[in-house]
C-alpha positions in Angstrom: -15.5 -108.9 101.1 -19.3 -109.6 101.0 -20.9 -112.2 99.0 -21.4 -110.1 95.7 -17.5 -110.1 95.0 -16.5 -113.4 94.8 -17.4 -117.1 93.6 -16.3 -120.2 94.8 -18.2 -123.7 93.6 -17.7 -127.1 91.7 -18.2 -129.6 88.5 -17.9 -133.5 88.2 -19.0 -136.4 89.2 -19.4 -137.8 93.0 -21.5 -137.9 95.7 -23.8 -134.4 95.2 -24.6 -134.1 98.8 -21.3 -134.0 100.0 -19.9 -132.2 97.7 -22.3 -129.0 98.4 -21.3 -129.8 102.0 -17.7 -129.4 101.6 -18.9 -126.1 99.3 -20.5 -124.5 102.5 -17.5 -125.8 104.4 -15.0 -123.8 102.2 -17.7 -120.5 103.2 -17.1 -121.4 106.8 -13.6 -122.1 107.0 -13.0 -118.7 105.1 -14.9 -116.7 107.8 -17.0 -115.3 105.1 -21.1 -114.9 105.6 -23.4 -112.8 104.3 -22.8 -110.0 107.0 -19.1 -110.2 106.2 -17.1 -107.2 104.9 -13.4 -109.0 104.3 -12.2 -112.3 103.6 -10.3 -113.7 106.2 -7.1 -116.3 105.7 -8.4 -119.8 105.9 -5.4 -121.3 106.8 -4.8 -119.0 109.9 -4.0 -121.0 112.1 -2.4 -123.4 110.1 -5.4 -126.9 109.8 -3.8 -130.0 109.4 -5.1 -132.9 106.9 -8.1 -130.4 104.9 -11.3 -130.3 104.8 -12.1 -134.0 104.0 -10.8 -134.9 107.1 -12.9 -134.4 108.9 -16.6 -134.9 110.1 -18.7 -132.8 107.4 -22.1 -132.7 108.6 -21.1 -131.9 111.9 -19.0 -128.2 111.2 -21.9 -127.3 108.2 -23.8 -124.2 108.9 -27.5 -124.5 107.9 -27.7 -123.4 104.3 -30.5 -121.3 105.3 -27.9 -119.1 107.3 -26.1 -118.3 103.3 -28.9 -116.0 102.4 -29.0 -112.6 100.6 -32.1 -110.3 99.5 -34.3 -113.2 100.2 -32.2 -115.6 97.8 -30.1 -118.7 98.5 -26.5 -117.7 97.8 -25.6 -122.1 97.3 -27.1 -122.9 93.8 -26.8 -126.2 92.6 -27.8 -128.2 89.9 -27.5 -131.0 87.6 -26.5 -131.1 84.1 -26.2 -134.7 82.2 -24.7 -136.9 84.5 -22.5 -133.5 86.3 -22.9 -132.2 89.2 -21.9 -128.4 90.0 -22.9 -125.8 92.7 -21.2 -122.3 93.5 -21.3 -120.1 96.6 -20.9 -116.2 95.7 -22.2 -113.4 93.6 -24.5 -113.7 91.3 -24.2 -114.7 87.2 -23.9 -111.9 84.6 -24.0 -114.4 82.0 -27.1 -116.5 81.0 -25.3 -119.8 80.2 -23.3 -118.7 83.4 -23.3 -120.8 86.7 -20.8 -118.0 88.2 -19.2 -114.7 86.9 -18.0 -111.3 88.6 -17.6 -108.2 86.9 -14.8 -106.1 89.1 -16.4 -102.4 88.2 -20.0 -104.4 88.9 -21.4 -104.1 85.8 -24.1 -106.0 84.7 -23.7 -107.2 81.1 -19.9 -107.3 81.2 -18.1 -109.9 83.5 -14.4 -110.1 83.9 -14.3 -114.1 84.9 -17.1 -116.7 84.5 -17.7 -120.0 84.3 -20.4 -121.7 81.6 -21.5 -125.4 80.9 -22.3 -126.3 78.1 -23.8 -130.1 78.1 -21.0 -132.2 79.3 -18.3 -129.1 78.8 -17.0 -126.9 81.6 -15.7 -123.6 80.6 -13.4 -121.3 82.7 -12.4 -118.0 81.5 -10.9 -114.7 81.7 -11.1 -111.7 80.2 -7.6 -110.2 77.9 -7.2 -107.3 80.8 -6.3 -109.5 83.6 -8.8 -107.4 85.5 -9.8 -110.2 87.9 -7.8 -114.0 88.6 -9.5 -117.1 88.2 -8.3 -120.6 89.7 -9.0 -124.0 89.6 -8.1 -127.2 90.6 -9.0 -130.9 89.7 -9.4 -133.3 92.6 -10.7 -137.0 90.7 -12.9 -136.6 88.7 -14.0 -132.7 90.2 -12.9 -129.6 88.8 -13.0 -126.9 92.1 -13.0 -123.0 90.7 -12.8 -120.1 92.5 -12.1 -116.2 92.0 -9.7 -116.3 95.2 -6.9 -118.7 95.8 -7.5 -118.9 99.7 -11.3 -119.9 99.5 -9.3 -123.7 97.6 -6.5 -123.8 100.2 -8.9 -126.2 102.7 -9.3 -128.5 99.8 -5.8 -129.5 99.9 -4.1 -131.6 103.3 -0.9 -130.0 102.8 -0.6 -127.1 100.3 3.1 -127.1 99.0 5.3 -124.0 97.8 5.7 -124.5 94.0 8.8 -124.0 93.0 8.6 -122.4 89.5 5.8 -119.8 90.7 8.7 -118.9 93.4 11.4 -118.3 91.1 8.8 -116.6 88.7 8.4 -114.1 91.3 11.8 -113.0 92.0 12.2 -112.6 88.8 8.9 -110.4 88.1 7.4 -109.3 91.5 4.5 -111.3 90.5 3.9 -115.0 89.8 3.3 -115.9 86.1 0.1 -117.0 84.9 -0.8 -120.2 84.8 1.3 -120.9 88.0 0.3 -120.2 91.3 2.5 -119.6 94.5 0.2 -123.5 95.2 1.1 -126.4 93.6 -1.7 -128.0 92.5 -4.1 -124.6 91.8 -3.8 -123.3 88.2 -4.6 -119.4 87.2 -6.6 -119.1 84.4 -4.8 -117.0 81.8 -6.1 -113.4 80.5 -7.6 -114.0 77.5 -7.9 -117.6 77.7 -11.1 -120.4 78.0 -9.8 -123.8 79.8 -12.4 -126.2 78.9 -12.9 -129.2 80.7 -14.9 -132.2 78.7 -15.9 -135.3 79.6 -15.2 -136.5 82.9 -12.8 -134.0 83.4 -9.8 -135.7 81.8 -9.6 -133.7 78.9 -8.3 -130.0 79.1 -8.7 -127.8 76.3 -7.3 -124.3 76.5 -8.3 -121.6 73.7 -7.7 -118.1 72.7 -10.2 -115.7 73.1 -8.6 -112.5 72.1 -4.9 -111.3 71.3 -3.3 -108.1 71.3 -2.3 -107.3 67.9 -0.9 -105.1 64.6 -4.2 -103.3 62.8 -4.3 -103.7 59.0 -4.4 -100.0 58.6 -1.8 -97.5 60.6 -3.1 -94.1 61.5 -0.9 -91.5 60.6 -2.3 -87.8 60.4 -2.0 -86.4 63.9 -5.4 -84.2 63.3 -7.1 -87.3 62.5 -5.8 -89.4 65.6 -6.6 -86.6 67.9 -10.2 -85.7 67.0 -10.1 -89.9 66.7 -9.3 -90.5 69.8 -11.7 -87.9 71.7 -14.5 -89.8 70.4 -12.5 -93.2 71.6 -11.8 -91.5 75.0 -15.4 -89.9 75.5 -17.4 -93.4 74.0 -14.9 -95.4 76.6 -16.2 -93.6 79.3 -19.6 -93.8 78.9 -19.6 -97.5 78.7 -18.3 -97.2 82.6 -20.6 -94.3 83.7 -24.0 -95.3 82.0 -25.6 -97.3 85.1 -24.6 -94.1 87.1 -27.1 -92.2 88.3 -27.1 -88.8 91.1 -24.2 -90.8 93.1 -20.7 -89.5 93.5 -17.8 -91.2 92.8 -13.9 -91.4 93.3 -11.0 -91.0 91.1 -7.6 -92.1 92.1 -5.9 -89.1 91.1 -2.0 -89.3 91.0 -1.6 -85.9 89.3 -0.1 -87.5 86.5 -1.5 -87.7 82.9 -3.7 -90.5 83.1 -5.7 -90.3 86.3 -5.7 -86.4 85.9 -7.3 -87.3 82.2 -9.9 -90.1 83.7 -10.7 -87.2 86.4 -11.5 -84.3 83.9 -13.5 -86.6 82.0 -15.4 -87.7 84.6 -16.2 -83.8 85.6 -16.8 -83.1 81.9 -19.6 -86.0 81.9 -21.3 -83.8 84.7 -20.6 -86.3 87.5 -20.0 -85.6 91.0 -16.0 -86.6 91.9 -14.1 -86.5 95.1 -10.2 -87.1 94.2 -8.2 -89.3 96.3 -4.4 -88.8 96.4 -1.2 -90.8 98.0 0.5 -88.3 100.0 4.6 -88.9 101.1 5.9 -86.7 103.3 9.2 -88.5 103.9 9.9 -88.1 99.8 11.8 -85.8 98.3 10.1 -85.4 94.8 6.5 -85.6 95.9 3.7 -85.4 93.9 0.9 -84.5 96.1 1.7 -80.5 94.9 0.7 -81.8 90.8 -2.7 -83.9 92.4 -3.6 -80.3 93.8 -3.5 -78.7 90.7 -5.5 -80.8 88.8 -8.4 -81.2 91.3 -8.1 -77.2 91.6 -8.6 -76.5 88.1 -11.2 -79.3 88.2 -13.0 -77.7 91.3 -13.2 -81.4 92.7 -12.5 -81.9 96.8 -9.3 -83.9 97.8 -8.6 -85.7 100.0 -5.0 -86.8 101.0 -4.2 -89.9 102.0 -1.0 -89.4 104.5 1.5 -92.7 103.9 4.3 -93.2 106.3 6.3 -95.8 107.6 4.1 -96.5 110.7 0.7 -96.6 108.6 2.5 -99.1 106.1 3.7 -100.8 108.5 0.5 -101.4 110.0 -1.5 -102.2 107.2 1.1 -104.7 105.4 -0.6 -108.0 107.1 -4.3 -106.8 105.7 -3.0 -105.9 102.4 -1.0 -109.2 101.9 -4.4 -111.2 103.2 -5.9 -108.7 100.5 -3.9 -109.1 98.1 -4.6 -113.1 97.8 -1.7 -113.8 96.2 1.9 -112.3 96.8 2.4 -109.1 94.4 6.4 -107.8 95.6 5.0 -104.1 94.5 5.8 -101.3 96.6 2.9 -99.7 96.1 0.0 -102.4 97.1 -0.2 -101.2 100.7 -0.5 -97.4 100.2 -3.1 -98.3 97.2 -4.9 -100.5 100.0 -4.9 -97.1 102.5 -6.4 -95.4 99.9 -9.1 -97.7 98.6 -9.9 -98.1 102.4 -10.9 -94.0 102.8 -12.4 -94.3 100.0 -15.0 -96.7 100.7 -16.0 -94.1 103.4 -17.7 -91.6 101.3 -18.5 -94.0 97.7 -18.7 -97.3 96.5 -17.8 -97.1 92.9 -13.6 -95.6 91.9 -11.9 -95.0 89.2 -8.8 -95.2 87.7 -5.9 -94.6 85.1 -4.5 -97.7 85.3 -3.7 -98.9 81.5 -3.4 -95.9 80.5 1.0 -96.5 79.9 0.0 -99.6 78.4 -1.9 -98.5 75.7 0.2 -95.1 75.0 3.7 -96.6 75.3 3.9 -94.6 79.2 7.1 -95.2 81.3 6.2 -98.9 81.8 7.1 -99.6 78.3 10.7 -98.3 78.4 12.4 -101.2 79.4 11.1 -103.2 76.2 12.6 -100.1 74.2 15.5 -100.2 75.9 16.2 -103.4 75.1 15.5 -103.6 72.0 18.5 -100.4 71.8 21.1 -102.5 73.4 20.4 -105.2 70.8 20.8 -103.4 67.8 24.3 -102.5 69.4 24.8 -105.8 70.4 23.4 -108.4 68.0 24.9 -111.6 69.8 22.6 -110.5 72.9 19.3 -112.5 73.2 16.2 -109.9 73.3 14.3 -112.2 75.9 17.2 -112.3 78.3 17.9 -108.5 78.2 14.0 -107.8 78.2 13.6 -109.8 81.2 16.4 -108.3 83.4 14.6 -104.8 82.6 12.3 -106.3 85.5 14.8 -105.1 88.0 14.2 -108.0 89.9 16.4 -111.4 91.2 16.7 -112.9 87.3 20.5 -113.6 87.0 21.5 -113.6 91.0 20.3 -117.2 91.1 23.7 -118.6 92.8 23.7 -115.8 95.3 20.1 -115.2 96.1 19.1 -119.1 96.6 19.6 -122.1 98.7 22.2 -124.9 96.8 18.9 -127.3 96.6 16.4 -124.5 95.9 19.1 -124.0 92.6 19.2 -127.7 91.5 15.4 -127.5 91.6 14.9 -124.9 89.6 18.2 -125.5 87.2 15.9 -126.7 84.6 13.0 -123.7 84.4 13.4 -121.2 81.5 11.9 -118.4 82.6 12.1 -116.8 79.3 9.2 -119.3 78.5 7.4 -116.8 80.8 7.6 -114.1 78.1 7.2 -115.8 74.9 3.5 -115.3 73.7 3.9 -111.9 74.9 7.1 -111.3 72.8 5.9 -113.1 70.0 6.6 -111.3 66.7 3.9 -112.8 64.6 1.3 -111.0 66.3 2.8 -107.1 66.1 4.5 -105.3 62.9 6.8 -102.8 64.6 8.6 -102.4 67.7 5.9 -99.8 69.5 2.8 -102.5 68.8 5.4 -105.2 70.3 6.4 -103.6 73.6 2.6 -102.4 74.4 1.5 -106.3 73.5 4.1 -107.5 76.0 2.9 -104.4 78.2 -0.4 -105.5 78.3 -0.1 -109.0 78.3 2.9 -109.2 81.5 2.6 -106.2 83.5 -1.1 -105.3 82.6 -2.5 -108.5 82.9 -0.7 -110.5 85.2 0.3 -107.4 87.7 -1.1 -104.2 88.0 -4.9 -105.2 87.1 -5.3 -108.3 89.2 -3.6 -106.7 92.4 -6.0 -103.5 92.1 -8.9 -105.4 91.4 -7.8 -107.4 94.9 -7.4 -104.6 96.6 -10.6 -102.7 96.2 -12.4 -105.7 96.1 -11.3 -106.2 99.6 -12.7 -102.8 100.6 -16.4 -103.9 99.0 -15.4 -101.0 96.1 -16.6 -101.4 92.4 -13.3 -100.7 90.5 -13.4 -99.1 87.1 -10.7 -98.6 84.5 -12.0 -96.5 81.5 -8.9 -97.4 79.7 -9.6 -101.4 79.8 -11.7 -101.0 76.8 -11.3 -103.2 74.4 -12.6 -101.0 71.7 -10.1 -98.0 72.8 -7.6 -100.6 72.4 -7.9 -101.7 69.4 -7.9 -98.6 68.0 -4.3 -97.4 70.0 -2.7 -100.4 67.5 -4.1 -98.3 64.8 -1.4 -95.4 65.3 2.2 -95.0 64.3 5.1 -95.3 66.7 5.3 -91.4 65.4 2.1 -90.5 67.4 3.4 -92.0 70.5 6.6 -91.3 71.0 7.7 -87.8 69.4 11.5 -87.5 69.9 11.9 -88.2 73.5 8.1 -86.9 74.7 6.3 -90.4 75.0 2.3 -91.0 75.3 2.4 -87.7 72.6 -0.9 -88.0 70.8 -3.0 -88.7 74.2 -0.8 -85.2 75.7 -2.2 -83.4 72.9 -5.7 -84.2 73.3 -5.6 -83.9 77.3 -4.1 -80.4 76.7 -7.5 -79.5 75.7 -9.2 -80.6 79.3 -6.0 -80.0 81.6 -3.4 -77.6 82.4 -0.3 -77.4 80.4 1.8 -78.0 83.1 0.7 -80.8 84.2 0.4 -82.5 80.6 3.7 -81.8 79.3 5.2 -82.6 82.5 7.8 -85.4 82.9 6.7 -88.6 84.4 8.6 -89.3 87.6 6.1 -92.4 89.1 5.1 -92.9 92.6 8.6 -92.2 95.0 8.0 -94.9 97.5 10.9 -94.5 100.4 11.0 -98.1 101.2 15.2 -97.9 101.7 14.4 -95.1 104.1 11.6 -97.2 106.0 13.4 -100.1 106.2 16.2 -98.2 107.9 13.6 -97.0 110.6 10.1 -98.3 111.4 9.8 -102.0 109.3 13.5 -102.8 110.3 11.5 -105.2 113.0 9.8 -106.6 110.3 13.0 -107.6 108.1 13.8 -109.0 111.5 11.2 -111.2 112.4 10.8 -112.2 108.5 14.0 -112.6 106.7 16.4 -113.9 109.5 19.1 -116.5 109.0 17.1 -118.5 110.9 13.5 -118.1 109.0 15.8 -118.6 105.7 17.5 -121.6 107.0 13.9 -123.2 107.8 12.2 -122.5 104.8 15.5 -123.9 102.8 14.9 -121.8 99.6 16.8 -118.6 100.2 20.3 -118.6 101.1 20.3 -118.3 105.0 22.4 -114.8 105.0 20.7 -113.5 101.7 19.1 -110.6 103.9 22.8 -109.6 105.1 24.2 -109.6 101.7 21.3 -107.5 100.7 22.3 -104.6 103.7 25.9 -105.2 103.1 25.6 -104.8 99.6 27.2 -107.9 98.6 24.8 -109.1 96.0 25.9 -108.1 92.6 25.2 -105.1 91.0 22.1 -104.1 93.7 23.7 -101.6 96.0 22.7 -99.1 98.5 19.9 -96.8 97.5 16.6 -97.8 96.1 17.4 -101.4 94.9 18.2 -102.5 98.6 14.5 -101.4 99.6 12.6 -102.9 96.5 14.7 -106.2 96.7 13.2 -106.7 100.5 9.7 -105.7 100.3 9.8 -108.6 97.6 11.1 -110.6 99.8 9.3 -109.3 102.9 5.9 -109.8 101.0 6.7 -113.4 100.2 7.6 -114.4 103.4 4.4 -112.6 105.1 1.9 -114.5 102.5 3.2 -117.7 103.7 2.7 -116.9 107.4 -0.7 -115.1 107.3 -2.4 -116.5 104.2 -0.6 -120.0 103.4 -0.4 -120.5 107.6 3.3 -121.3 108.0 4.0 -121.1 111.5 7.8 -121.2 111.8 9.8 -120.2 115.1 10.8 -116.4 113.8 12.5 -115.1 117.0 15.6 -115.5 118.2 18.2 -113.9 120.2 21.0 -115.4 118.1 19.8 -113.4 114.7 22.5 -110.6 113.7 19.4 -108.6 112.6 19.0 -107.3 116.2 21.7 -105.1 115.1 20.4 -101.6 113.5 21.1 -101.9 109.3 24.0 -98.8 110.0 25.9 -101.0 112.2 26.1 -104.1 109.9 26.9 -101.8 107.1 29.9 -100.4 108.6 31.0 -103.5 110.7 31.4 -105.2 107.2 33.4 -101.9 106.1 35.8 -102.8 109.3 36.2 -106.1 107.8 
């Protein structure tokens, strides 16, 4: 990651000198310089007592050696009796000290940070599309856009508990928790202010998904609508373009195969990228063909098997930043990866279910089903076991004192501003708010940002635009889900720009064989990660959680593609301690039962 894509820096009150010196120190301790392409872990090894332990001046690179285009990249300054200085890309704001834009536009940042007189401001925009963290330290408030570039400030960083149990529950941790006690996230949406001398936090709303006034309901007057909406959006991403070509992730399904066409209909030039499973039995690659056929765009497939994953899993979690128990973060890393060979800018479709009630918005719908049949039921509770995660194997999946610790977290309190009813007037405008707000925001947005980030890729998203959205919570439930076809009224007016075929199509979503994998090629990975012994160390899992898992002892997850999804989460956590957080913990052992292939512990429980 070079210098343009992140920010790290400071505000408060102490000694100015050393605090710029322990700035440039967080630089060096992250391996990052100006001639740098990727962030490296800096905790890796594992550096007892922090950074203000030890002898500052004497580990300081010259801040002469932090330049870029002739610039310094340490700005400091002064403001009142504050202090503040930031190491990293440049500000996009005036009033800004630091901001970074993920698609590298100019006049449209996704984080910054302003001051205003004695006022810090941190804040984020409502897509999620890039993670902000801070963390006070007396009377200094440290900011960053990447977790690992605070984990020197802190002797010890510890696990937090709630961010842990967040994540089995979601495959992501909830914002404001971090998987750090100590570092906060900054929530989409949100300002934190910091007044004063830092003692007084503030947080504010700067925009919530929400019910329009009026509801669109003539479908000819939604579609020609939404062209404009689709075709405006677009043009906001592409007008710093000039002769240069650019990328598509192109899935073959309705959204990326929409952003693609659009892209060609703007006269760009577009080279497709594709994830390509041969190990799957419904692939996709066949639909991805199609489109960039009929398109008369060049693609290029992207082969992902258990050997390249397997390989690539310890750069994508470093990547990453922060754990994210999604199958599909290392083949999205392969891709962005050959894609930064031929351009620098990509796009995607990402956003596109959110906004027109997709697949990802089916669990909300569901729930909300099963609760008109069962009105005793609590809507939170079934919406948040539509995660398909850990939520309600607490006793089974955890350690007896990992339990009593968290015995007292609601993690329903997770979901309540996204479920909140004052906000939305029907049950379409409800599930897309909570869409947006939890899986959007918190999920799918921040790990792709990471991602290409990592890769030195400007990331774009036509649909994160906030106009487009606004104007989606303009239309009837009618318009997006007709009988059982769901995204209807964007079908129709893609069926204008793609083949039939592939708009009318049903969705099916990326067929990651991570059951099958873990039977064969990251089997040694389970094993070195998720042992009895590992487990036993860490004392938050129970020690033979992994067995039960293979065994299929633990509840209602069973063989087949639960078993795989339920240890990449776990596999994902366990990795981000060791290569990002530093753990260093004995993980081999001749007395593990995980020598054993996954068949034979299968059917020597059978025998039982």
């Amino acid at each position: 990651m070079n210098l343009s894509q992140f920010f790290v820096g400071y505000w408060g009150q102490d000694d100015p000198e050393k605090l710029a010196l322990k700035l440039q120190q967080l630089i060096q301790f992250s391996k990052i310089s100006s001639n740098s392409n990727s962030l490296e872990s800096p905790l890796t090894p594992r550096r007892s007592g922090g950074i203000g332990d030890r002898n500052l001046a004497s580990t300081i690179q010259n801040s002469e050696s932090f330049r870029k285009g002739g610039n310094k990249v340490l700005r400091k300054g002064k403001v009142n009796q504050f202090d503040w200085g930031v190491i990293g890309c440049n500000c996009l704001e005036e009033k800004s000290i630091a901001s970074l834009s993920v698609g590298g536009f100019i006049n449209n940042a996704d984080v910054w940070v302003n001051l205003e007189e004695n006022t810090l401001i941190l804040g984020r925009d409502s897509f999620g599309r890039n993670p902000l963290y801070w963390l006070k330290q007396e009377q200094v408030i440290w900011f960053s856009s990447h977790l690992q570039l605070l984990l020197p400030l802190l002797k010890n960083p510890v696990i937090s508990v709630e961010a842990l149990y967040g994540y089995c529950c979601f495959s992501y941790v909830p914002t404001p928790q971090t998987p750090v006690k100590e570092i906060y996230a900054v929530e989409a949406g949100k300002e934190i202010v910091f007044s004063g001398n830092s003692e007084t936090i503030q947080e504010r709303e700067l925009y919530s998904f929400q019910s329009a006034i009026e509801t669109i309901l003539d479908e000819d007057q939604a579609i020609s609508q939404l062209e404009t909406h689709l075709k405006d959006a677009l043009q906001r991403q592409i007008s710093d373009l000039k002769n240069e070509t650019v990328g598509v992730c192109l899935s073959g399904g309705l959204d990326s195969s929409l952003i693609a066409a659009l892209l060609v209909k703007a006269g760009l030039n577009v080279r497709a990228y594709t994830l390509d499973f041969p190990d799957v039995t419904f692939s996709e690659t066949p639909y991805a063909e199609t489109v960039a056929n009929y398109l008369d765009i060049p693609l290029i497939k992207i082969p992902i098997t258990a050997k390249t994953v397997k390989k690539a899993i310890p750069d994508t979690v470093k990547a990453l930043d922060i754990p994210f128990g999604d199958s599909v973060t290392v083949p999205f890393y392969l891709l962005y990866q050959r894609a930064k060979k031929d351009v620098s800018v990509l796009f995607n479709g990402e956003n596109g279910d959110q906004l027109f009630a997709g697949w990802t918005n089916k669990p909300i719908l569901t729930a909300t089903v099963y609760q008109s049949h069962h009105p005793n039921s609590n809507f939170t509770t079934d919406y948040l076991r539509t995660f398909h995660r850990l939520y309600g194997y607490e006793k089974q999946v955890f350690s007896k004192r990992f339990q009593e610790q968290i015995n007292l977290i609601q993690p329903h309190s997770w979901l309540q501003d996204a479920l909140n009813e004052d906000y939305t007037t029907g049950i379409f405008d409800r599930f897309r708010r909570a869409s947006l707000m939890l899986k959007g925001a918190q999920n799918i947005q921040p790990r792709a940002s990471n991602l290409a980030l990592s890769q030195g890729l400007k990331l774009r998203s036509p649909f994160c635009d906030l106009d487009l959205t606004e104007w989606t919570f303009r239309l009837s439930g009618d318009l997006m889900l007709k009988q059982t076809c769901e995204k209807y009224i964007l079908k129709r007016v893609a069926e204008n720009w793609l083949p039939s075929d592939i708009v009318w199509r049903e969705k099916r979503g990326m067929g990651v064989p991570l059951t099958q994998w873990f039977l064969e090629d990251l089997w040694s990975e389970v094993r070195q990660y998720l042992s009895a012994q590992v487990l036993r160390q860490e004392g938050c899992f129970d020690s033979d959680l992994t067995l039960k898992i293979i065994q299929g002892k633990l509840g209602g997850i069973s063989w087949g593609r639960r078993v795989g999804e339920v240890l990449w989460l776990l596999l994902i956590w366990e990795m981000w301690r060791d290569r990002v957080l530093g753990e260093k913990r004995n993980r081999y052992s001749w007395f593990n039962l995980l020598w054993f292939p996954p068949q034979w512990l299968r059917r020597i429980d059978r025998e039982d």
